[in-house]
C-alpha positions in Angstrom: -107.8 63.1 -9.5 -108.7 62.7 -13.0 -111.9 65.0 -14.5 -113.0 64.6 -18.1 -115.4 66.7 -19.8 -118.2 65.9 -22.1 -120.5 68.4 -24.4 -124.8 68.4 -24.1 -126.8 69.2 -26.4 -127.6 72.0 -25.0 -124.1 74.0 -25.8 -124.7 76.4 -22.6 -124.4 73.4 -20.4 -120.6 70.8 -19.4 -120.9 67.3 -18.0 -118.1 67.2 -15.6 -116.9 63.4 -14.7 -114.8 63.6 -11.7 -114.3 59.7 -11.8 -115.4 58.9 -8.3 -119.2 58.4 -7.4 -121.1 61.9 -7.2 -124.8 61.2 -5.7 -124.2 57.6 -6.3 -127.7 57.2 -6.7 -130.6 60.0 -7.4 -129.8 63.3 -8.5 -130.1 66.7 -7.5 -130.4 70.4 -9.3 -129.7 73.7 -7.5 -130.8 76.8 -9.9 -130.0 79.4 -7.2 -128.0 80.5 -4.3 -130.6 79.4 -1.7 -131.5 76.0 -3.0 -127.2 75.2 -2.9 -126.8 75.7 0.7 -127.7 72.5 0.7 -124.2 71.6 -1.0 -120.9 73.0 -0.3 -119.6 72.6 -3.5 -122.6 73.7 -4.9 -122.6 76.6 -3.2 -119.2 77.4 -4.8 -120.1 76.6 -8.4 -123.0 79.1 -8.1 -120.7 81.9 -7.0 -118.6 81.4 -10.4 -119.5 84.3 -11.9 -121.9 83.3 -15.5 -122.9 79.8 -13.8 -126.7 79.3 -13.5 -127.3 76.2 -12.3 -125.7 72.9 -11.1 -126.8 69.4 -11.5 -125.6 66.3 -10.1 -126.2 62.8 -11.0 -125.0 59.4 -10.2 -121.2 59.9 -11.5 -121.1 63.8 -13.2 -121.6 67.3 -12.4 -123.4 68.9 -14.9 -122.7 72.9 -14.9 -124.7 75.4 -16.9 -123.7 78.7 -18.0 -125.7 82.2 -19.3 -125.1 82.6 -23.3 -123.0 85.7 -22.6 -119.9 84.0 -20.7 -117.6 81.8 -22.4 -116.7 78.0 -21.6 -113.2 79.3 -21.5 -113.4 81.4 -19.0 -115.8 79.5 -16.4 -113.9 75.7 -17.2 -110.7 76.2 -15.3 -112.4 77.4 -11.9 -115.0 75.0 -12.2 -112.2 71.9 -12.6 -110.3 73.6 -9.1 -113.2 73.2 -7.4 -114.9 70.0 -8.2 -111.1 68.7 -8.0 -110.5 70.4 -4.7 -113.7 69.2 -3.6 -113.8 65.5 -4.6 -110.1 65.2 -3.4 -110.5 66.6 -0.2 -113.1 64.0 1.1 -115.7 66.9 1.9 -119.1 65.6 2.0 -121.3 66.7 -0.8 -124.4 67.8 1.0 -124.6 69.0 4.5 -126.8 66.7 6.0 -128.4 63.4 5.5 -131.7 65.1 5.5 -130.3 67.5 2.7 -130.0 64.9 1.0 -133.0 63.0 0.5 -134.7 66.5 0.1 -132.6 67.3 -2.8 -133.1 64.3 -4.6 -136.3 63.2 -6.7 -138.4 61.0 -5.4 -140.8 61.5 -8.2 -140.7 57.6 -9.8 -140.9 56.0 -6.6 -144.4 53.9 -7.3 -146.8 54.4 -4.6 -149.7 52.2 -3.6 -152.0 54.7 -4.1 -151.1 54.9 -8.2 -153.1 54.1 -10.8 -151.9 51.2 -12.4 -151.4 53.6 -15.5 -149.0 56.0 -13.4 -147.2 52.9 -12.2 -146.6 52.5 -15.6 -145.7 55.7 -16.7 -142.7 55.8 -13.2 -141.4 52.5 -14.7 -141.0 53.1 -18.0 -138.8 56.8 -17.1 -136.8 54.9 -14.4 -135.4 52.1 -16.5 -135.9 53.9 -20.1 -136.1 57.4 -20.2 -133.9 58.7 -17.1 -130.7 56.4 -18.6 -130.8 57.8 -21.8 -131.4 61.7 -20.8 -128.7 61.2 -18.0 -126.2 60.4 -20.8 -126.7 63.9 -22.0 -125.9 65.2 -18.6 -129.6 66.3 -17.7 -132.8 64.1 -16.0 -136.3 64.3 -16.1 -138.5 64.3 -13.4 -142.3 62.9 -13.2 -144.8 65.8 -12.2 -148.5 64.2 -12.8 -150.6 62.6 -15.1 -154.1 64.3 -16.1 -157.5 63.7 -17.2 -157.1 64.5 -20.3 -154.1 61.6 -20.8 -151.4 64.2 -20.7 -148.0 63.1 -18.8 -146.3 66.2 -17.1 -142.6 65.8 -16.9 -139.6 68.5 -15.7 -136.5 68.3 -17.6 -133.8 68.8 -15.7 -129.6 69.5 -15.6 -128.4 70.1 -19.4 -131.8 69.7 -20.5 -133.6 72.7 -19.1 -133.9 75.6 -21.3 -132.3 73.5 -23.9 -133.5 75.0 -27.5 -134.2 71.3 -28.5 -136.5 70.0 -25.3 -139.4 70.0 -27.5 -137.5 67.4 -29.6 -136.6 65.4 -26.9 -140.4 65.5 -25.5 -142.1 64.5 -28.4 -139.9 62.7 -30.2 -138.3 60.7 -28.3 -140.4 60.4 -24.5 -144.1 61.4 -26.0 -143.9 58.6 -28.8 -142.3 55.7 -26.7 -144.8 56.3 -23.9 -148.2 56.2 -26.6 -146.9 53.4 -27.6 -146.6 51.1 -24.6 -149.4 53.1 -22.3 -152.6 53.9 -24.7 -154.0 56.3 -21.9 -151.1 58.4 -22.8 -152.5 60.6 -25.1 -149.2 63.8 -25.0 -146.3 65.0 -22.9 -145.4 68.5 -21.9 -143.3 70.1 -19.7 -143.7 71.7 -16.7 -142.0 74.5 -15.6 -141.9 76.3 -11.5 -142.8 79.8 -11.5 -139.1 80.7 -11.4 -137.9 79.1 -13.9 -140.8 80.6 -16.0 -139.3 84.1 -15.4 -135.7 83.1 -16.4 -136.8 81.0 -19.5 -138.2 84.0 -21.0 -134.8 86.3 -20.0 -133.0 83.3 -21.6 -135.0 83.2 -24.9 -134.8 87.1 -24.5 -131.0 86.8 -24.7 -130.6 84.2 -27.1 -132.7 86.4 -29.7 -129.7 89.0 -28.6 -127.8 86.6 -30.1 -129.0 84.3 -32.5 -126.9 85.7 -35.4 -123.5 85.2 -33.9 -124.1 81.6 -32.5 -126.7 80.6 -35.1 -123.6 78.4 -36.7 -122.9 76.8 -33.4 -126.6 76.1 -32.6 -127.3 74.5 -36.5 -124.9 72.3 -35.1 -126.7 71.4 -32.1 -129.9 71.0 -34.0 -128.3 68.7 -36.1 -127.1 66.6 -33.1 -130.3 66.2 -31.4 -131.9 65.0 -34.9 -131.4 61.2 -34.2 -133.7 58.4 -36.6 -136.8 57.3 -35.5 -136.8 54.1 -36.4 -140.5 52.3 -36.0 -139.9 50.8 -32.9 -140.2 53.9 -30.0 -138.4 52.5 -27.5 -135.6 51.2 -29.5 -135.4 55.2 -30.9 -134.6 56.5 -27.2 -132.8 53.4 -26.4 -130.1 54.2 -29.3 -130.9 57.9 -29.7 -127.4 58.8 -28.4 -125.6 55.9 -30.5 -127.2 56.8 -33.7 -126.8 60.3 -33.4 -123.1 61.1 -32.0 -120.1 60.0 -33.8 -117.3 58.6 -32.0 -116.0 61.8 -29.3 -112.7 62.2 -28.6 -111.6 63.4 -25.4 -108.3 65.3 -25.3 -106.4 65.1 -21.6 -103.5 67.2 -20.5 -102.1 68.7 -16.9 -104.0 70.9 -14.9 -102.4 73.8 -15.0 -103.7 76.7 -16.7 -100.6 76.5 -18.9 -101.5 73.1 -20.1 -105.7 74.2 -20.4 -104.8 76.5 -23.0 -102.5 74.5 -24.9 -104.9 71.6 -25.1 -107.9 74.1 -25.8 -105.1 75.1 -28.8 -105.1 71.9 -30.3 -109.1 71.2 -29.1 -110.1 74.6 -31.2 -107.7 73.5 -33.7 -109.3 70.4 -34.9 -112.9 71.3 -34.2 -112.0 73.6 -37.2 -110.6 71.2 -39.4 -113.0 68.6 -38.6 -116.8 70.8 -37.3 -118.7 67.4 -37.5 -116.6 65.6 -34.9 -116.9 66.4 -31.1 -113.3 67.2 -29.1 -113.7 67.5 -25.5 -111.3 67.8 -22.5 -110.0 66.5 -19.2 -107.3 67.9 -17.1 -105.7 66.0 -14.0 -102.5 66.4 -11.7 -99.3 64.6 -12.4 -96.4 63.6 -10.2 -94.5 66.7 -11.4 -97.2 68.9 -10.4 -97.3 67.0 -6.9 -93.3 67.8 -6.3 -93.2 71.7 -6.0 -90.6 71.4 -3.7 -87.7 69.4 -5.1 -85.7 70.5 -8.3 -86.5 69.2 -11.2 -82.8 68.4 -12.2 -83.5 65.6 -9.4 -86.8 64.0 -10.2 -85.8 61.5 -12.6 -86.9 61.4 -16.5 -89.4 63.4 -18.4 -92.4 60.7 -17.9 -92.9 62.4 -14.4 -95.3 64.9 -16.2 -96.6 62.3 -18.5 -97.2 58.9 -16.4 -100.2 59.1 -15.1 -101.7 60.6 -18.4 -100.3 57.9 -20.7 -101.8 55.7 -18.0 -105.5 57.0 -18.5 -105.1 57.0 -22.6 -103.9 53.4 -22.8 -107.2 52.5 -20.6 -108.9 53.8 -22.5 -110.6 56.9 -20.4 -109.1 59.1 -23.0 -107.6 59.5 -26.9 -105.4 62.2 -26.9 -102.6 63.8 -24.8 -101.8 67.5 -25.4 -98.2 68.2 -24.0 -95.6 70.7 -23.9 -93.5 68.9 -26.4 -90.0 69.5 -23.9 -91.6 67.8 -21.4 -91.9 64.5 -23.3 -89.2 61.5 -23.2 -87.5 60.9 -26.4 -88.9 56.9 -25.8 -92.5 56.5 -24.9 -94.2 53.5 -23.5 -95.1 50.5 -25.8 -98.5 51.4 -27.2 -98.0 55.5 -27.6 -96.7 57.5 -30.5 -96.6 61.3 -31.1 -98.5 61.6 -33.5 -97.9 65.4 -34.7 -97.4 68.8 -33.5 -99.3 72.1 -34.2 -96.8 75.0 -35.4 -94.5 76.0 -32.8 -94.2 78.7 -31.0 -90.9 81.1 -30.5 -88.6 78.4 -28.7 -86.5 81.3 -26.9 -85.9 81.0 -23.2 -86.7 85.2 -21.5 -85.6 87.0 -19.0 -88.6 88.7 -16.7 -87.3 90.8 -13.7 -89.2 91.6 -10.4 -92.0 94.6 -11.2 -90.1 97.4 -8.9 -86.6 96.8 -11.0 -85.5 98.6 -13.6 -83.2 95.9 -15.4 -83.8 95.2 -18.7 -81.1 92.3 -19.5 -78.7 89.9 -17.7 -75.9 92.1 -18.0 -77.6 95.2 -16.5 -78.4 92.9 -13.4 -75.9 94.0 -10.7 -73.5 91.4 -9.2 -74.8 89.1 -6.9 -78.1 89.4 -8.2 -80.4 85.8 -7.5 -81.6 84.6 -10.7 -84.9 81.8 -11.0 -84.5 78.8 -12.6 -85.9 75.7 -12.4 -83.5 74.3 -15.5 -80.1 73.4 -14.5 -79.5 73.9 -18.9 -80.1 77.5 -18.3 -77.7 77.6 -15.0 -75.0 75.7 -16.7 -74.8 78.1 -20.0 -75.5 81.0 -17.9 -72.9 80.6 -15.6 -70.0 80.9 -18.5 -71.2 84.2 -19.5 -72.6 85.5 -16.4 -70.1 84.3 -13.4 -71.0 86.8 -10.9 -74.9 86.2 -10.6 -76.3 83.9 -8.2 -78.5 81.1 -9.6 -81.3 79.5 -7.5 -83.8 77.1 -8.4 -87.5 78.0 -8.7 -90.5 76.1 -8.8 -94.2 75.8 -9.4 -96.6 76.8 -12.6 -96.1 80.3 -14.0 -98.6 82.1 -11.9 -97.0 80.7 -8.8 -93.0 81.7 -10.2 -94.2 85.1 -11.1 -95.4 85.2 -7.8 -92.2 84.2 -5.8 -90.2 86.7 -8.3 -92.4 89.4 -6.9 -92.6 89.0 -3.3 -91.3 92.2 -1.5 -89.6 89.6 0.8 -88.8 87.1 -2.2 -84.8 86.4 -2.9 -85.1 86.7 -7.0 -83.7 89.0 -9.0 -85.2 88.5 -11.9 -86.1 85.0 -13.3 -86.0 82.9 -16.2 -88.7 80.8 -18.3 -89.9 80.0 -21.8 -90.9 82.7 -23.6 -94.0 80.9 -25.5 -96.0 80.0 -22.3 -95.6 83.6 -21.1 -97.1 84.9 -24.3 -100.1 81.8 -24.2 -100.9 83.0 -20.5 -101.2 86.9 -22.3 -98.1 87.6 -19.9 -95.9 88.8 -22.6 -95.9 92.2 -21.8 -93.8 91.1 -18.2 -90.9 90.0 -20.7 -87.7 92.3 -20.2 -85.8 90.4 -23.0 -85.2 87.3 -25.1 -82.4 85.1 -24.0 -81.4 83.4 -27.5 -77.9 82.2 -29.7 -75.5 82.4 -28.7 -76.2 83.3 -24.9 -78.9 80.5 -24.5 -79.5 77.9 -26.5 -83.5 76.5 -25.7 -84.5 72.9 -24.6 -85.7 70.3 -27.1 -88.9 71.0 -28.8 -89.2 73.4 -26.3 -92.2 76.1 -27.4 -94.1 73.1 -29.7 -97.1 71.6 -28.4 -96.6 67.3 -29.3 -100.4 65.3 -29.6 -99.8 61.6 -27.8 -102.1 59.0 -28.8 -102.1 55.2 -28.9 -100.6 53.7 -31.2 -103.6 51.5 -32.7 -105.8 54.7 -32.9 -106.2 55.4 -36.5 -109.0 57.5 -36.4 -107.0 59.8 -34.1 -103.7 59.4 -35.8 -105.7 60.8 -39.3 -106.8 63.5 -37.3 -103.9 64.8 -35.5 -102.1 64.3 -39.1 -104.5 67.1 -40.4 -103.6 69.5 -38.1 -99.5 68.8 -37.7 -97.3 71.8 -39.2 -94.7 69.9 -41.1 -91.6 72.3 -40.6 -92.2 72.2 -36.9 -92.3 68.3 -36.5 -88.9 68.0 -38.7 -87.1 70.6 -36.8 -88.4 68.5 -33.2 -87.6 65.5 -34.5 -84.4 66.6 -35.2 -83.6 67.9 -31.6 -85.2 64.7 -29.7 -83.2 62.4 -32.3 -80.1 64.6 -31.0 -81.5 64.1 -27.3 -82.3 60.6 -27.4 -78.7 59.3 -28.7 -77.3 61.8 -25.9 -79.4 60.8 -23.1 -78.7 56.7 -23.3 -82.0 55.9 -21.2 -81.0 59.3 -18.8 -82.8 62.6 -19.1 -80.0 65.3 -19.1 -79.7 68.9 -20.1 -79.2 69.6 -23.5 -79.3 73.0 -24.8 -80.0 73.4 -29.1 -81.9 75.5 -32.0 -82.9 74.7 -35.1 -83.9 76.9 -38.4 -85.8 75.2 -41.1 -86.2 77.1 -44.3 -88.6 75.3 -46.7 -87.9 75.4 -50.9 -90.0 74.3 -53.6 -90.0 71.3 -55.4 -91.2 70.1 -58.7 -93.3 67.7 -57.8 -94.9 68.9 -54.6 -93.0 67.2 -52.0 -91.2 68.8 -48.7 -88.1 69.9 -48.8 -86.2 71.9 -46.0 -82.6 73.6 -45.2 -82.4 72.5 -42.1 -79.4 74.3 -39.8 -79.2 72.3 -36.2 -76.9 73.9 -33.0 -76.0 71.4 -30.4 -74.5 71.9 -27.4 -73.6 70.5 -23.9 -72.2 72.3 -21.0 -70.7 71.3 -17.7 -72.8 72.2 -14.4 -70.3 74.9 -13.6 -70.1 76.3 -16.9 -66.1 75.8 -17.6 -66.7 73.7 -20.4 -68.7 73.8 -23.5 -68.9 71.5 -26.2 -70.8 73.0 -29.4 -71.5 72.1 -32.8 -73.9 73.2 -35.5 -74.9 71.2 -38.9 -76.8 72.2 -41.7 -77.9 69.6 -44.6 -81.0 69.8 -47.1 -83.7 67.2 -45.9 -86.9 66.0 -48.1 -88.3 63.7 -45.4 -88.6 63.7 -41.5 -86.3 60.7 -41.3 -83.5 62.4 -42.9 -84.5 65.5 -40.3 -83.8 62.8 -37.6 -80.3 61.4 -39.0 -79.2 65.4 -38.9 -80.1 65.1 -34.9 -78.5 61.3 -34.5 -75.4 63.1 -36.5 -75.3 66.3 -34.3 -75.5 63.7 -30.6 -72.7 61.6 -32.1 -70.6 64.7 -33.2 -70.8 65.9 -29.6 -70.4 62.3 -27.8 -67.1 62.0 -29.8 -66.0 65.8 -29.7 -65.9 66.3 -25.1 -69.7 65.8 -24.3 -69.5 62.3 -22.9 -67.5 63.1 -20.0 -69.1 65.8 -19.2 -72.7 64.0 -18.9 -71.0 61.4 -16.7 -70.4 64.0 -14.7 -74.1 65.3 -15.1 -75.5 62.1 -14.4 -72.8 61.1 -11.4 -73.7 64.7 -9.8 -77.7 64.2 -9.6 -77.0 60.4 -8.3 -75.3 62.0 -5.6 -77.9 64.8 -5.0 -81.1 61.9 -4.9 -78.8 59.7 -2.5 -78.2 62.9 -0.5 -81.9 63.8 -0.7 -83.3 60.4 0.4 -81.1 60.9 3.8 -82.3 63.8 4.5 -85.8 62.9 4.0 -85.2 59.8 6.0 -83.8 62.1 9.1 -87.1 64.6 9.3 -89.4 61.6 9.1 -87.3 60.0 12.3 
């Protein structure tokens, strides 16, 4: 399931695109807990707490928010459901009848209408409903006086939107005078309870108008398209002429991934305020597999397929990943394009809530340790014989969990120390785990931006926001990974320093000090080696990590990842048989 996100005008309201057909034809809006119990997973977006209406149309879900409760806060429950929901084959309304009751009618020409209303239906089925549905909303025809004034409901991201009156007159008002002289105005018609929340919505926004008035400038600006002196060609190109290219950033699911890619999203909204970033999250075949250990699933592009498979379709522009979890050779097409500074690469130890343990060597002997990394088992086990390790897997929330459990095996368990302290965790951290104990995985704690190759206008903006020392120092370590490696993913432990110095004419320059190391699966042997070298460019970063593989390869490490490699063939063959007996 793939679900991307795209901004409104109205900067209260998300169009959700689930990529599978939502109403399929039609829409429907539910503004309250009575008229969604018509919907299931309407039912469930109105009990997000902040949520105020829902509104589906032919391919989105459109979900509006109150002022007060931030996007960040509603967006990952919002992407569980409609993800739980559209994956799980649940219908979307109750009934047939529920249905056709929840969708407008209202354009349907009858043969009762005035030739003028027939009209009017035609010209907001086939030119006005397109254009407002791109914006995530719809409109909805109510009547048409005496006086020659057309009365129209704006619906989805478009009701209670501060620019409605714009897109009423400017836009709707004008193109029907033109084609339909008896049209002498537009306005909008409200029901009675929607008339009573409008005015505790405008009551709120005065609340706070001074700390979103920036924000909303911008969403003024947005909805200010050209009129050109042809009305129908305005509304036709409204959205064309007035939004700049968007670029949608896609990572995993997870809330780990969420708040790395809102990282980078926040990161160049603020270098760049006039272009719009939004977001799409999806599953992967790593996040799938909770059940077999990662040392067994193959290469890194198990957390990265499926995503590089969207990009280079073109569905999105960007892929925000945990730089670790990258292969040091991408497909043809894709290119990292930078990194944002890096977070502390250390791996950390967190013990089990009721323990008193502060570090490895307190733990008593015996003691089950978590790991999904079979790096961290194999260094661990040369310092620490007498602990147990045991692999551990799922997202943070669901490790921290299992370490937990009053019935749960695990000691204490280990993990990256920089998506503990994104996820606000840090305070469950019992102690860093660094050199010469533990040296961390490649790029491990830097988030690396994936985009296609021919994307220029993303590659200039990525470049914008890319920390230099951080994108030597990980080139370094995947150039040291990707001579190692020889087409296989294996465990390579490193750590990297980068000290910058000036330079007369402006130019980087770094001291760059690179550890390398390989150790067996049982931990009795070890090969190390550490470099240091001034570099002035990121190539000459690189050559230090192709130097540090090749020092290793010739110095013990070779035969030990035969061994690596031969052990894990053995483990997948062994695997496969035992899958093949339970399914028998």
């Amino acid at each position: 399931m793939f679900i991307q996100t795209e901004t409104t005008p109205n900067e209260d309201s998300l169009k959700f695109i689930p990529g599978v057909p939502v109403m399929g034809e039609g829409t429907a809006e539910f503004l309250d807990t009575k008229s969604a119990l018509k919907s299931p997973l309407a039912l469930r977006l109105m009990g997000i707490e902040g949520v105020t209406g829902v509104f589906y149309g032919p391919d989105f879900v459109t979900v509006s928010k109150d002022p007060e409760t931030s996007w960040s806060v509603i967006k990952p429950e919002v992407y569980a459901m409609l993800m739980e929901h559209f994956s799980s084959g649940e219908p979307l309304f109750r009934s047939e009848e529920d249905k056709e009751s929840a969708g407008p009618q209202d354009t349907r020409i009858l043969d009762t209408d005035s030739e003028t209303v027939a009209m009017i239906k035609e010209l907001l089925e086939t030119r006005v409903r397109p254009a407002i549905m791109e914006d995530g909303g719809d409109i909805e025809y109510r009547g048409f006086a005496e006086d020659g004034i057309v009365q129209l409901k704006l619906k989805g991201s478009c009701r209670g939107c501060s620019s409605s009156t714009v897109t009423l007159k400017s836009g709707i008002e004008r193109m029907l005078m033109h084609y339909i002289p008896e049209v002498k105005g537009v306005e909008e018609v409200l029901d009675q309870e929607e008339e009573i929340a409008l005015n505790e919505f405008q009551k709120l926004e005065e609340r706070l108008s001074k700390k979103h008035e920036g924000e909303r400038q911008d969403s003024r600006r947005y909805l200010q398209w050209p009129t050109p002196d042809h009305p129908l060609q305005s509304l036709l190109t409204m959205s064309a002429l007035a939004t700049p290219r968007k670029f949608t950033l896609a990572s995993r699911s997870s809330q780990l991934a969420q708040i790395q890619t809102n990282i980078v999203r926040d990161a160049l909204a603020a270098a760049h305020p006039s272009v719009t970033f939004d977001t799409s999250f999806m599953t992967t075949g790593g996040d799938h597999n909770q059940s077999q250990a990662l040392y067994l699933l193959g290469g890194k592009d198990y957390w990265t397929k499926e995503l590089e498979v969207a990009m280079l379709e073109g569905r999105v522009d960007m892929l925000v990943h945990s730089f670790k979890d990258v292969p040091t050779t991408l497909p043809e097409g894709c290119e990292i394009a930078g990194v944002v500074e890096r977070a502390d690469p250390l791996d950390c130890l967190v013990v089990r809530k009721d323990a008193s343990w502060k570090t490895l060597e307190e733990l008593p002997d015996g003691s089950v340790v978590g790991t999904s990394s079979v790096r961290r088992v194999a260094q661990l086990k040369r310092k620490f014989p007498k602990l147990v390790f045991k692999d551990v897997r799922g997202n943070l929330n669901t490790r921290l969990a299992k370490l937990d459990a009053p019935d749960g095996p695990y000691a204490a368990i280990i993990l990256a120390k920089a998506g503990m302290v994104r996820m606000g965790w840090g305070d469950r951290i019992t102690s860093d785990l660094g050199p010469p104990t533990l040296l961390h995985a490649v790029s491990q704690g830097a988030i690396g931006i994936e985009i296609r190759s021919d994307d220029e206008e993303a590659r200039a903006l990525v470049r914008s926001i890319t920390h230099w020392l951080t994108e030597w120092a990980c080139r370094a370590e995947r150039a040291c990974l990707r001579v190692l490696e020889g087409g296989c993913s294996v465990p390579v432990g490193v750590h990297s320093t980068l000290v910058p110095a000036e330079t007369e004419d402006g130019t980087h320059k770094a001291r760059l000090e690179l550890i390398g190391a390989v150790t067996s699966l049982e931990g009795d042997r070890h090969v190390e080696h550490k470099i240091e070298a001034d570099v002035h460019t990121v190539e000459e970063a690189e050559v230090i990590g192709a130097k540090m593989a090749q020092v290793l390869i010739a110095t013990g490490a070779r035969a030990i990842l035969d061994e690596i490699i031969a052990d894990r063939e053995k483990k997948i063959e062994l695997a496969k048989v035992t899958d093949e007996k339970v399914d028998a």
